[in-house]
N, C-alpha and C positions, 0 to 999 in steps of 0.2 A: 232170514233176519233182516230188519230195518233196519237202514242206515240214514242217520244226519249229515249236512254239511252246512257252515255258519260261514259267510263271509261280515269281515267289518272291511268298510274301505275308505280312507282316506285321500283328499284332495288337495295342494297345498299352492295358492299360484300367488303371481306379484307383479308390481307395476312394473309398468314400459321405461326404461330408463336409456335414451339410442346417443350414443356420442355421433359427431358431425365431422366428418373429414375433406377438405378440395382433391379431388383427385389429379393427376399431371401422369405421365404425359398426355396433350389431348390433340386431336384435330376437328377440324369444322366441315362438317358437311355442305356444300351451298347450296344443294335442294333440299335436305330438310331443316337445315339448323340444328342441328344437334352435336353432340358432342361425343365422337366414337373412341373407344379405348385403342393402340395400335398394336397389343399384341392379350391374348387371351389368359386369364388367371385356370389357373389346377382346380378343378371344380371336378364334381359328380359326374361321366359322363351321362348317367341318366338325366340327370336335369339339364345338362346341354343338350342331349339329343330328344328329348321330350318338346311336342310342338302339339297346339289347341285344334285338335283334329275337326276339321268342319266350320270351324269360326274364323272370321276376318280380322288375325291378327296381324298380320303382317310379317316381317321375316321376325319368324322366332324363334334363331340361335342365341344362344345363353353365353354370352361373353363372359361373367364370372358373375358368383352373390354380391351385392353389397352387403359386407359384414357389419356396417353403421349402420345402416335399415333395419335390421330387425328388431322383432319384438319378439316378447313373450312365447307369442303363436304365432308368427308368423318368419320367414324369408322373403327377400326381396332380388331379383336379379337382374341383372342390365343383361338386357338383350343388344342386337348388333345393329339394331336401327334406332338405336338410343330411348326407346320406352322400356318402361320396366314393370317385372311380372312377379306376383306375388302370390306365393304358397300359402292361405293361412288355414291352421289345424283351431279346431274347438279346443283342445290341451295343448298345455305347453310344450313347446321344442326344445324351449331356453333355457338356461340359466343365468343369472347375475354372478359375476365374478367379485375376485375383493377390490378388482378397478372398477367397477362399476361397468362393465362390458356383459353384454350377451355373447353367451359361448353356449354348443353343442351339449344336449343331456347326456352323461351318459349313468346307467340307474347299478353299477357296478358296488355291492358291496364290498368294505374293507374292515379287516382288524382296525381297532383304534393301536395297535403294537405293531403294525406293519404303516400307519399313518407321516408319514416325513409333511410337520406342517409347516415348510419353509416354500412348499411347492407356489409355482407363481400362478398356476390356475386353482383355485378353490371355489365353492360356492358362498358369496357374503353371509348369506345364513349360517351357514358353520360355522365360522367367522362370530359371527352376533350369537350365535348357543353360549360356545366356548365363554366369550367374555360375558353371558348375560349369568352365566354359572360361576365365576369366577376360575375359568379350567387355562393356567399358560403355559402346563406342559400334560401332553396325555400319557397315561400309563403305559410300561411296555409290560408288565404282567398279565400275559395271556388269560390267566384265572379270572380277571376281574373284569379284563376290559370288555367293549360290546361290539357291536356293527355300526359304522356310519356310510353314508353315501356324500361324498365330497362334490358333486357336478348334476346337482339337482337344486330345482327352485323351491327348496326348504329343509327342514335337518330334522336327519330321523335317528333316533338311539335305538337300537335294536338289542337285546341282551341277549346272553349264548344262552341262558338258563332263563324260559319261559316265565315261571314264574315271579320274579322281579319285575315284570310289565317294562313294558318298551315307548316312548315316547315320540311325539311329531312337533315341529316347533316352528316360529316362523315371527321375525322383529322378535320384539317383548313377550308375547304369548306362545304357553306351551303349555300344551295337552300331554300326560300321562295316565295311559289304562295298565291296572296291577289287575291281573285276574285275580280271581276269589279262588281258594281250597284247589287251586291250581296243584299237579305235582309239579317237582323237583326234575326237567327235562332237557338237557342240550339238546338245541337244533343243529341241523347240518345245512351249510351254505352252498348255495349254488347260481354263480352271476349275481343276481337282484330278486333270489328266493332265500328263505330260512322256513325249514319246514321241521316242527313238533311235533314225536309220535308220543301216545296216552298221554297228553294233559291232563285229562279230566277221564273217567270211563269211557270205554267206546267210542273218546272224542280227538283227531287227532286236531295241528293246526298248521297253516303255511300264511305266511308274510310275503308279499311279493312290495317291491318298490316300485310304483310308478311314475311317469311323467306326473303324474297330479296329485298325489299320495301313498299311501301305504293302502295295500287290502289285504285284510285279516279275513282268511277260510277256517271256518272253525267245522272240521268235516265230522260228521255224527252217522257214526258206523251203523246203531242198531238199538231198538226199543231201550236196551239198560243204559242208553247213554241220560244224560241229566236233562231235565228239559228249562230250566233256568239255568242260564249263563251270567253271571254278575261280575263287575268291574268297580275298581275302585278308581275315580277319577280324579289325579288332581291337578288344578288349574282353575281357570275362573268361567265355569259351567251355568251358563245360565238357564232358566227352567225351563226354556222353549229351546234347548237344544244344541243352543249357539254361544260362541266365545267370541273376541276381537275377532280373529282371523277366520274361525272354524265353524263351520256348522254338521251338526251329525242327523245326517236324512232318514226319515219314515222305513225299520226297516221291513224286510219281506222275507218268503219263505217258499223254495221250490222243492215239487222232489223230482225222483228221478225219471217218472214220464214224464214232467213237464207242468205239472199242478202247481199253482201259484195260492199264497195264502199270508196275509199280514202277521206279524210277529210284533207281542208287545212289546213295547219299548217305554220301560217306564223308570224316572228319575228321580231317587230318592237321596234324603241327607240325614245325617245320623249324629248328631253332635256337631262338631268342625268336618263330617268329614263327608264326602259327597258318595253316591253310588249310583252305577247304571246298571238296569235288570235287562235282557231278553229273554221274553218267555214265549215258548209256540205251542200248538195244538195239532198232535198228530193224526188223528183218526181220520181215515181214510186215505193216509198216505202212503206211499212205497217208498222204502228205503234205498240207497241213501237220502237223505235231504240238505239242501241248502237255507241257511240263514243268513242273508245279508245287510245288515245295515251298515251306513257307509257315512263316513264325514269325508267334509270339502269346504274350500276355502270358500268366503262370504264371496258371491259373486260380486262383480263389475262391468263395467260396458268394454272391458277389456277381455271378458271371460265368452269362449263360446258355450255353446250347449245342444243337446238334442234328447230326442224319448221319442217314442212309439202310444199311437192311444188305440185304445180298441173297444167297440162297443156288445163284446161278450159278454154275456149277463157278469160272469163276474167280476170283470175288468172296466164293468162302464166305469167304478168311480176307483179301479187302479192305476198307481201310479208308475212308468217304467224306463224312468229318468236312470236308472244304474244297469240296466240291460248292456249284453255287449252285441247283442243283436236286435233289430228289427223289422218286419215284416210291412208290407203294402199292399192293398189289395183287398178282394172280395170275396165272398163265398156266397155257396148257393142257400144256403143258410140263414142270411142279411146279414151273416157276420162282415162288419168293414175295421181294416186297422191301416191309419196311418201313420205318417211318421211328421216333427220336426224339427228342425236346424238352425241353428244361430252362428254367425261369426263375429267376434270383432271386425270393425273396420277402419279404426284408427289407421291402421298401414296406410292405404289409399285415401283416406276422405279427403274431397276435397280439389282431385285430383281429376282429368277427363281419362274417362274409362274407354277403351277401345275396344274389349272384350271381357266377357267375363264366364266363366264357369261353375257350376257345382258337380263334384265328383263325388258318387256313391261306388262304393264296390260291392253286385251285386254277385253272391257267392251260391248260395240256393233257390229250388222254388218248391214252397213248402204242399201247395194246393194244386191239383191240376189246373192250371192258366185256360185260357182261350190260346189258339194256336199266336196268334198274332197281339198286343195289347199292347194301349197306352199309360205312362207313368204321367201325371200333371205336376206342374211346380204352380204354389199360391203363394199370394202375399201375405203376410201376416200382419196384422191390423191392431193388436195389444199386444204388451209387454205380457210373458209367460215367464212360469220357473220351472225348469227341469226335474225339481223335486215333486213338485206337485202338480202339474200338469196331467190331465186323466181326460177320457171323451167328453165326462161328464161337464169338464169347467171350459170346452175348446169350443164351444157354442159360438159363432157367430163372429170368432175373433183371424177369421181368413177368410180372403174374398175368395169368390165362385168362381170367377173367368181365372184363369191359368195365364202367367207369364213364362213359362215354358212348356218344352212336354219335349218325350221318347215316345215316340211313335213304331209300330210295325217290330215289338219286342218278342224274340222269338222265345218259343214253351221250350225249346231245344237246347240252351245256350244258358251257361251261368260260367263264375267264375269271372268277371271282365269288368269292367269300368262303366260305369254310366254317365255320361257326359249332359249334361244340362246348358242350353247356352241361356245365362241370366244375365245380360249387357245391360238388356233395357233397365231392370228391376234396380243392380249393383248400382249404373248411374241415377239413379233418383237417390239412390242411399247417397252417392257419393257429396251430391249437389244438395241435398237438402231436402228437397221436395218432399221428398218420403220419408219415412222415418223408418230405422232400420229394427226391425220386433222377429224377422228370422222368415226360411220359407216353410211351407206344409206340402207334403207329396203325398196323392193320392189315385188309386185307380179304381173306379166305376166297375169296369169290367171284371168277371168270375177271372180268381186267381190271384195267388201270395205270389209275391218275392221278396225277398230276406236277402238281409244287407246288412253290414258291419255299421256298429255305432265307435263313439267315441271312445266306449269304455272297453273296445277290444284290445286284446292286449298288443298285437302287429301292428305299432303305430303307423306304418308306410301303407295301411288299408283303412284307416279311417277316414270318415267325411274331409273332405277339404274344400275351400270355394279357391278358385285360381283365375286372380285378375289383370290383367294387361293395360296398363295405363301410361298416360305423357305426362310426369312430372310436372307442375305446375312452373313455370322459367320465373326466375328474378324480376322483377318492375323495372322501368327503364328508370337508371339515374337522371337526376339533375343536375345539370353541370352549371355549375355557381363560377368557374370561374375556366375560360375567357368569357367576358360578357359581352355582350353587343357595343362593337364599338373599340373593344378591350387594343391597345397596341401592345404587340409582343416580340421581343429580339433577345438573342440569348438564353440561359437557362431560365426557364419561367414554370411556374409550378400551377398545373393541372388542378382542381380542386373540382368535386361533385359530392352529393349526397344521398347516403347508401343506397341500394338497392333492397328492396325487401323479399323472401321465400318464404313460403307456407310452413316448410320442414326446415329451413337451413338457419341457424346464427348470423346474423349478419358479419360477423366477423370472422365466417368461414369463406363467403363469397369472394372472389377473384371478376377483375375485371378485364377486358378486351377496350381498346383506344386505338381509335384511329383517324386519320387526318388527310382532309382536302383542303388541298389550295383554290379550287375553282366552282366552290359552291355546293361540294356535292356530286359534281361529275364522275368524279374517280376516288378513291377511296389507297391511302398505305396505313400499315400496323405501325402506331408509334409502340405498342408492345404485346405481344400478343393476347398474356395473362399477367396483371400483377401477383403480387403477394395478395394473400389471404387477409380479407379486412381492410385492405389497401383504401381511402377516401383520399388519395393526393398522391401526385405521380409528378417529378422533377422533369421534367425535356429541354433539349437545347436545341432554338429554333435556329442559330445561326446558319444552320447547311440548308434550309429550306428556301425557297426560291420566296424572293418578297411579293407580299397580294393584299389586294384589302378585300378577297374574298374566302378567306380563310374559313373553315367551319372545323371541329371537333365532335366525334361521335363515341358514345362510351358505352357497354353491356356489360351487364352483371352474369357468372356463371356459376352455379351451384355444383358444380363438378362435371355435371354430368348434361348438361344441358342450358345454351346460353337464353338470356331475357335480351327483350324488346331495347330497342339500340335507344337508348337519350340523348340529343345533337344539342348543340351550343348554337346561341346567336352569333352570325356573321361578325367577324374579326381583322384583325390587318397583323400582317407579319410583317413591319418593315425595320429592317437592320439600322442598326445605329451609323452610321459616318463619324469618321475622327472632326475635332475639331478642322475649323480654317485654319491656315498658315498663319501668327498672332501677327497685330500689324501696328499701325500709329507707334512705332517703339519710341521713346524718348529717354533719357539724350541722346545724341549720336549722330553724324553725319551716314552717307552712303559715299562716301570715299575713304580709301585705304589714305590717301595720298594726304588729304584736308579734313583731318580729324576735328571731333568738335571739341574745344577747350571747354574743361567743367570746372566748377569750383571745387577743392577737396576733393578729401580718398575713401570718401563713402556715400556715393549717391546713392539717390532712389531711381531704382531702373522700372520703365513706368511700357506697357504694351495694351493693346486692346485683346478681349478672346471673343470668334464669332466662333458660330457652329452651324452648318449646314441643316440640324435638326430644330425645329420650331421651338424654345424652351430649353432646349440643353443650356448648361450650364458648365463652367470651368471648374473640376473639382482638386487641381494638381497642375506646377509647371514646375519646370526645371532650367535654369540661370546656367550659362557657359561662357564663363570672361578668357579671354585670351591674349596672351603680348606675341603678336606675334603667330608663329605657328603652338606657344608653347601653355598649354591649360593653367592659367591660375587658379581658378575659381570654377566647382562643379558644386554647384548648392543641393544637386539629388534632387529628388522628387518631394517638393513641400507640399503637403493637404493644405491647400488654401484657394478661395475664390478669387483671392485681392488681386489683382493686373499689378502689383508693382512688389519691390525687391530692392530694400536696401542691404550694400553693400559690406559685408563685416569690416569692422576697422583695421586697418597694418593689410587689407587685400592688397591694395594699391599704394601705389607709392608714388610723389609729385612729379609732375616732369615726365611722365612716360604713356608711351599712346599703348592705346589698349581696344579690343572688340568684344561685343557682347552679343549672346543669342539667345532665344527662348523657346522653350514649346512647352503644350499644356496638354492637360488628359478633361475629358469630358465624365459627365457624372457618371459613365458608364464602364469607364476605363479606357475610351480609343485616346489614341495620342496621335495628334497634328505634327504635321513636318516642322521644321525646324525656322524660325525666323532667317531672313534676310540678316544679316550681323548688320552692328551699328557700330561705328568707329569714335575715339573720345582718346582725348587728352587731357592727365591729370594736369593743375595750374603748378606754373610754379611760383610759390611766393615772393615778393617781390623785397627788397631788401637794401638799408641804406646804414651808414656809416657817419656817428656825428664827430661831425667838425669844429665846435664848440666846447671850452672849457678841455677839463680835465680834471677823473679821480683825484678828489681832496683838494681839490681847487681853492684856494680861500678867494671871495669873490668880494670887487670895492663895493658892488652896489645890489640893494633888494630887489634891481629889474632887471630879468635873465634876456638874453637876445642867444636863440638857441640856429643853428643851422646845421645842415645836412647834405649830401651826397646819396641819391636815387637812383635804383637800379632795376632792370628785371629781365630775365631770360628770356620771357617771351614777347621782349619788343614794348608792352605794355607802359604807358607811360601813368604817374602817379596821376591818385584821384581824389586822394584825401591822404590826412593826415592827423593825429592827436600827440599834444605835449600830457605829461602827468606829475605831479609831486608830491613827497611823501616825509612826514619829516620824522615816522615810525616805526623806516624799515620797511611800506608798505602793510602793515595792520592796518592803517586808513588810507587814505586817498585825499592828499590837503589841498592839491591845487588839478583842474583837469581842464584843458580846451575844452573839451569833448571835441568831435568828429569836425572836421573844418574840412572843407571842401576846394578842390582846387592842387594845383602841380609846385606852389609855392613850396621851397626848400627852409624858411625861416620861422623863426616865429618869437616873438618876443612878450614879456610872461607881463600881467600885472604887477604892482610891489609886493613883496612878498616877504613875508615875517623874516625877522632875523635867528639865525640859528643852523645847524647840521640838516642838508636835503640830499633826499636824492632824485631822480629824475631820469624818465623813461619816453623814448619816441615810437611811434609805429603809424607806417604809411599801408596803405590801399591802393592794389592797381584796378579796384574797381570789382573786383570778385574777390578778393579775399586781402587780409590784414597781414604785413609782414609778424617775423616776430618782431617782440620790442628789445629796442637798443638802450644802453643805461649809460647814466653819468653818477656816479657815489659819490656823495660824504660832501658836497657842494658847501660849504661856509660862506652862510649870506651875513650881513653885518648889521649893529644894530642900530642903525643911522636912517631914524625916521625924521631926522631934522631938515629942512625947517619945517616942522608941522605947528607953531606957536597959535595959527590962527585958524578961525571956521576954513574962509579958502584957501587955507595949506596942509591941509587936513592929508593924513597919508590913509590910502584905500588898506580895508583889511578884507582877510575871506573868514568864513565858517569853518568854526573847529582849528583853528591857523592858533598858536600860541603868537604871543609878540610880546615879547622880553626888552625893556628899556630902562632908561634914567630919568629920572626928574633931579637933573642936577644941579639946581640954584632953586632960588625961594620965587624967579620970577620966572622958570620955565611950565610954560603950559601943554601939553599934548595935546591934539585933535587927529580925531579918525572918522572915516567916513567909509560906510557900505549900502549897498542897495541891495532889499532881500528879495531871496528867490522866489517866495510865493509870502500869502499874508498869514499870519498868525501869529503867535508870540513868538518873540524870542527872549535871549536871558546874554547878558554879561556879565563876566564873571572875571573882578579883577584881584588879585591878590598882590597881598603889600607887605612890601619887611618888615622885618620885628622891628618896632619899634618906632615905627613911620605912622605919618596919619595921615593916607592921601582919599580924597573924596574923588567918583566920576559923576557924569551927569550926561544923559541925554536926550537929544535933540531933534525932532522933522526937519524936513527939508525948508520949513520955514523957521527955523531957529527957534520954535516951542517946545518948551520943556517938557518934555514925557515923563519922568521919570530921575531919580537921583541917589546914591548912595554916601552917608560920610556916618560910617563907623568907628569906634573908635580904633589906636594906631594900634596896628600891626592885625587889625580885624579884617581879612578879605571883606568886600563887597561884590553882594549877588543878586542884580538886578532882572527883574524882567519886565517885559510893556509889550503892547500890542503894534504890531508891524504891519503894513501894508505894500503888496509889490507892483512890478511895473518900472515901466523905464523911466520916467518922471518923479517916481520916491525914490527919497535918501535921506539916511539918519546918522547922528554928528555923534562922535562920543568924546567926550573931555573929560582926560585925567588932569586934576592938581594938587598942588600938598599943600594941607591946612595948616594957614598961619606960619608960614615959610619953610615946612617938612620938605626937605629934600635929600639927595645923596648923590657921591658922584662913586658910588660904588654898587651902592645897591641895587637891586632892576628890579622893577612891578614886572607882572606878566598877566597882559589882555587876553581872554578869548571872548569870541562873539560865537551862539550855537543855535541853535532851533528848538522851540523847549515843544514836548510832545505833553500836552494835557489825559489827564483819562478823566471823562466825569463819569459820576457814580452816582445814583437816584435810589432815594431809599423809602418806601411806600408803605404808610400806614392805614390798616382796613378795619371800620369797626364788623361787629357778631354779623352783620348783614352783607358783609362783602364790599361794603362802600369808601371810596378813599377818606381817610379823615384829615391826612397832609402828606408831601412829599417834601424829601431836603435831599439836594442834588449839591454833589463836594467834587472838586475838581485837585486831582493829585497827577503827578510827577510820573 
């Protein structure tokens, strides 16, 4: 009986997505520069004890993985001379997690009933099915639910019951195959298998999970099996095969010698609803047979690949991109079949490669070999597809001359590793030069060997290329700040900018800073690593010895390996100096014994501030008065630049000797010692007692003759003196010396208005005014008599009331003043009810200015224009019209200063232009 077997197989992979970490603890090599781990992470020990047998890698103990390295397809490790080595497979190792992290496959199927989705490792893809379906809790009803694999790069639904069709998914896009006229079958699970017995007649099925998809064996036991296999597909199928993510490859058909033969594959739609056919052609076959078509994710420059070509009549234009073996080599025949290989190289590009390798694992030899033979490694020279790649399209697209080879391979020996050193080839990929299209291996000489492809299912035996490379180190920073020239003392802030990696975030880098004082000679860590991202670092130079040949050097570390140092221009460290000692202090003697006498109890204390530093400045002093041993006065520390400091008032008090000190802070905060103290004595006012008159006095005459008694505690003899009078209580001010000079104890007043005064004295010892002493309620009288004529005229002052009689019909008054400055002035005399007196008057040459005769009992209110100076004087005469007089009644004189306001008022015609102006002068 014939038997069938159908494989479908799927492929599902996804972008590089690698987080960035600084690694700590570190230390520095000084012969190589690198940066070694000080103690080892838990790793594989095969991949620690595994080393590049034959190739000049250098020490190649495996420190631990870097788990932020990886990709997709690949690991990355730091070995113990600080380069690092990298594993990468054509399928994926990876998975994306729901952090977005690369984690270990593993292809374990589960109940969706045994699923705990709280778990913190999952694969994003499941994650993205779940909500792309709307699913936020999975069923725990064993009946219903299916298979998932949770730690694979894509999500696969597996049903317990066959024919329900099972799905592969991946982002947004998702493929579901419903078999057609399927039976009703539970599979049985086993790891990352689900195997179907009689689906269909004679047909069983097995699902395995792989790193790269799903493959579906569709096994066809014997002639009565069906020879159309049909699928109902739904998703967004396009007619050539392919979806977003997926494409489903050309498929093929083996049997159980080894006869290979195409299988149609043909894609039809039927209303809404899409269908896939396989159909094959048995004759000449032995049972069982294989059908394989297979879908896979749309490749990338991330995605490896590999196939086998061979030019046997029937295989010149077959394709054998889904093999899990392939063969190298010649027959006697002319039969030739080679093989080739692709890897990502995103891992490394970019990067100096120090070794590199391709590993085959050669397991059989299908042809009798030559006893001894070589294997060649070519370049490949066009972009290829694994799908379709066959003898017939590999024409011309790999060069001749070989960049590697296995030489002296024994016919005896399988089972083992085939080591390739491809250094030269990897570095052209890495740099550019070349461009990376995969290698081709092939042998001339009679004789197969067969070797494991991608699509074998022992992922630890598939192709790998394994490359040994020095990280590319960070660029040396710029150091922006010290600059050439720069002065620095105290905490001062380091500033440079970033360093850049190939692979690293800038804000993952740490940096290394160090410092010389003599140019460069010798070198200390002002820290060894900063913080991650760090572009400015705080230091306090004060402990540093002072230089004006200071430099600063700064390197960037990506974890694992430091960059090229960036030095600063030459610098000066020179420490700050407190202020000088403050000095010129004024007032003050330097004797305790001969204090200096000041005026008053609030001076201004006045100091000079230098500073030893070119441009410092005073930003702070602090004032200490003292009587004695005993602190009056601690003003604290004022923010001010000013050199001087007045005294709060009630500090001090007269008559008492007193010392003062200061010191100041510079803009940097030093503080200068202490001034020298200055020694002072407050004055004490001087003070006198009059002798003159008495409270309520009633006085014969309008002219005061005032004297006194002078005194003063400090010896001081008088130096002035002022009389005052008031006839309002002191609201005005009616009569004043002002300031008279000299030691005279008398003073004798001009005439003065008749009426209630009072009167106040106050001498000067030359620095300062006693207080003033008083005389009240003084009763001058109103005896301006004889004033009948011009030359008997009694003097008056401004603003002085003068209160008298016109008491007969032939008494005339005359007064006379001389004004203080020129302007108008105004008199104003007021007259009793019932009186009719006129004034009138007069310059110093007896010319009438001016006149008033209202009628009786109407004041008159004069004013005329005045002129001053010691040679003017102006006459004024009261008398009663037509014999008006009283011997009871009083007129009362004043003489005042009249204040004008003038006021201008401006008329402008439509054009802006004045048309007149009238200017009014008021009061």
């Amino acid at each position: 009986m014939k038997k069938t077997k159908v494989i479908v197989s799927t492929l599902l992979l996804f972008p590089l997505l690698t987080s960035i970490v600084c690694a700590a603890p570190l230390t520095y090599s000084s012969t190589t520069g690198l940066i070694q781990k000080q103690s080892k992470s838990t790793v594989s020990d095969s991949v620690y004890s595994e080393t590049n047998t034959g190739l000049p890698s250098g020490n190649d103990k495996i420190i631990k993985e870097l788990v932020e390295n990886r990709t997709s397809n690949s690991k990355v490790y730091l070995k113990e001379d600080g380069s690092y080595k990298a594993v990468i497979t054509a399928t994926p190792q990876h998975y994306e997690d729901s952090n977005g992290q690369f984690q270990d496959i593993n292809l374990k199927l589960i109940d969706e009933a045994d699923i705990d989705t709280t778990r913190p490792i999952t694969s994003k893809q499941f994650i993205l099915a779940n909500q792309r379906e709307g699913v936020t809790k999975l069923s725990k009803d064993r009946n219903v639910t299916s298979y998932r694999a949770l730690q694979i790069p894509y999500d696969v639904k597996i049903p317990k019951d066959y024919s329900k069709g099972y799905s592969i998914g991946k982002g947004q896009d998702k493929l579901t195959f419903i078999p057609q006229d399927a039976a009703t079958v539970t599979g049985s699970v086993y790891k990352n298998s689900i195997i179907y017995n009689s689906v269909w007649r004679e047909t069983n099925v097995e699902i395995d999970v792989k790193e790269n998809g799903l493959k579906e064996t569709l096994v066809v036991q014997s002639e009565a099996a069906p020879h159309t296999f049909s699928f109902e597909v739904k998703g967004q199928l396009s007619n050539n095969f392919t979806s977003e993510e997926f494409v489903i490859k050309p498929a093929w058909l083996e049997d159980s010698v080894g006869n290979r033969r195409d299988v149609s594959q043909h894609l039809r739609r039927e209303g809404n609803k899409t269908y896939i056919d396989f159909s094959y052609e048995n004759t000449g076959l032995i049972y069982p047979l294989k059908i394989d078509p297979t879908v896979v994710v749309q490749p990338d420059s991330r995605t490896g690949k590999d196939a086998e070509i061979s030019n046997y009549y029937y295989s010149l234009g077959r394709n054998f991109g889904s093999d899990t073996t392939a063969a190298i080599g010649h027959a006697n025949d002319g039969t030739d079949r080679g093989f080739f290989v692709q890897f990502p190289i995103n891992t490394f590009q970019g990067h100096v490669i120090t070794s590199a390798q391709l590993k085959l694992y050669m397991f059989a030899i299908s042809y009798p070999p030559a006893e001894f033979s070589t294997v060649n490694v070519h370049n490949v020279t066009s972009a290829w597809s694994e799908d379709t790649i066959t003898w017939v399209n590999s024409f011309n697209i790999y060069e001749s001359n070989s960049v590697a080879k296995i030489t002296n391979i024994s016919r005896d020996q399988a089972n083992y590793w085939w080591n390739f050193d491809v250094t030269s080839l990897v570095s052209q990929w890495s740099n550019g030069s070349v461009t990376n299209n995969g290698m081709y291996l092939d042998n001339t000489a009679t004789g197969y060997w067969n070797i494991l492809t991608s699509e074998y299912s022992d992922a630890s035996l598939r192709p790998q290329l394994v490359v040994n490379y020095v990280p590319d180190p960070p660029t040396a920073p710029v150091i922006i700040s010290p600059s050439n020239g720069q002065i620095l003392d105290g905490v001062s802030t380091i500033v440079w900018n970033a360093s850049t990696d190939p692979l690293f975030v800038q804000s993952s880098l740490r940096y290394q800073i160090q410092l010389s004082t003599n140019g460069g000679a010798n070198w200390s860590d002002i820290i060894s690593l900063t913080n991650s991202g760090t572009v400015s670092y705080n230091y306090d130079f004060s402990g540093v010895t002072a230089t004006t040949n200071a430099v600063i050097r700064i390197r960037g570390c990506n974890g694992e390996v430091y960059g090229n140092w960036g030095t600063s221009s030459n610098f000066t460290i020179k420490h700050n100096q407190p202020p000088n000692q403050p000095s010129n202090l004024s007032p003050g003697s330097d004797s305790l014994t001969s204090p200096l006498l000041i005026a008053g109890t609030s001076p201004a204390l006045n100091w000079s501030f230098s500073d030893p530093d070119a441009g410092d400045t005073q930003s702070a002093y602090q004032i200490e008065i003292y009587n004695g041993s005993t602190l009056v006065k601690d003003s604290g520390w004022v923010s001010s630049s000013t050199s001087s400091y007045t005294v709060p008032i009630s500090t001090l008090v007269p008559n008492v000797s007193y010392s003062w000190r200061v010191r100041t802070k510079d803009k940097k905060g030093a503080i200068s010692a202490f001034s020298n103290s200055k020694y002072i004595k407050t004055n004490s006012l001087p003070t006198l007692s009059i002798t003159s008159y008495s409270d309520g006095q009633i006085v014969p005459d309008n002219v005061l003759s005032f004297t006194w008694t002078y005194s003063d505690a400090n010896g001081q003899t008088q130096s002035a003196y002022r009389v005052q009078g008031s006839k309002d209580n002191w609201a005005s001010v009616n009569f004043d010396s002002g300031s008279v000079s000299g030691i005279a104890t008398s003073f004798t007043t001009a005439p003065l208005a008749n009426g209630q005064w009072d009167f106040r004295i106050s001498v000067s010892d030359g620095m300062e005014w006693s207080q003033w002493r008083y005389r009240n309620d003084l009763q001058l009288p109103s005896n301006f008599e004889p004033n009948d004529t011009q030359s008997a005229s009694f003097p008056v002052l401004y603003n002085t009331p003068y209160s008298t009689l016109i008491s007969s019909s032939s008494d005339i008054d005359w007064y006379s003043y001389s004004p203080s400055q020129s302007g108008v002035d105004e008199v104003l005399l007021t007259v009793p009810a019932g009186l009719n007196y006129d004034v009138y008057i007069y310059d110093k040459n007896m010319n009438l200015l001016a006149f008033g005769a209202r009628s009786p009992g109407v004041a008159e209110d004069i004013i005329y224009k005045v002129n001053s100076g010691t040679a003017e004087k102006y006459y004024i005469k009261v008398v009663g019209v037509g014999g008006n007089a009283s011997t009871t009644a009083q007129y009362t004189l004043n003489v005042a200063r009249m204040n004008l306001n003038y006021q201008t008022i401006y008329l402008y015609d439509e054009n802006g232009n004045i048309k007149s102006k009238t200017t009014t002068v008021g009061n």
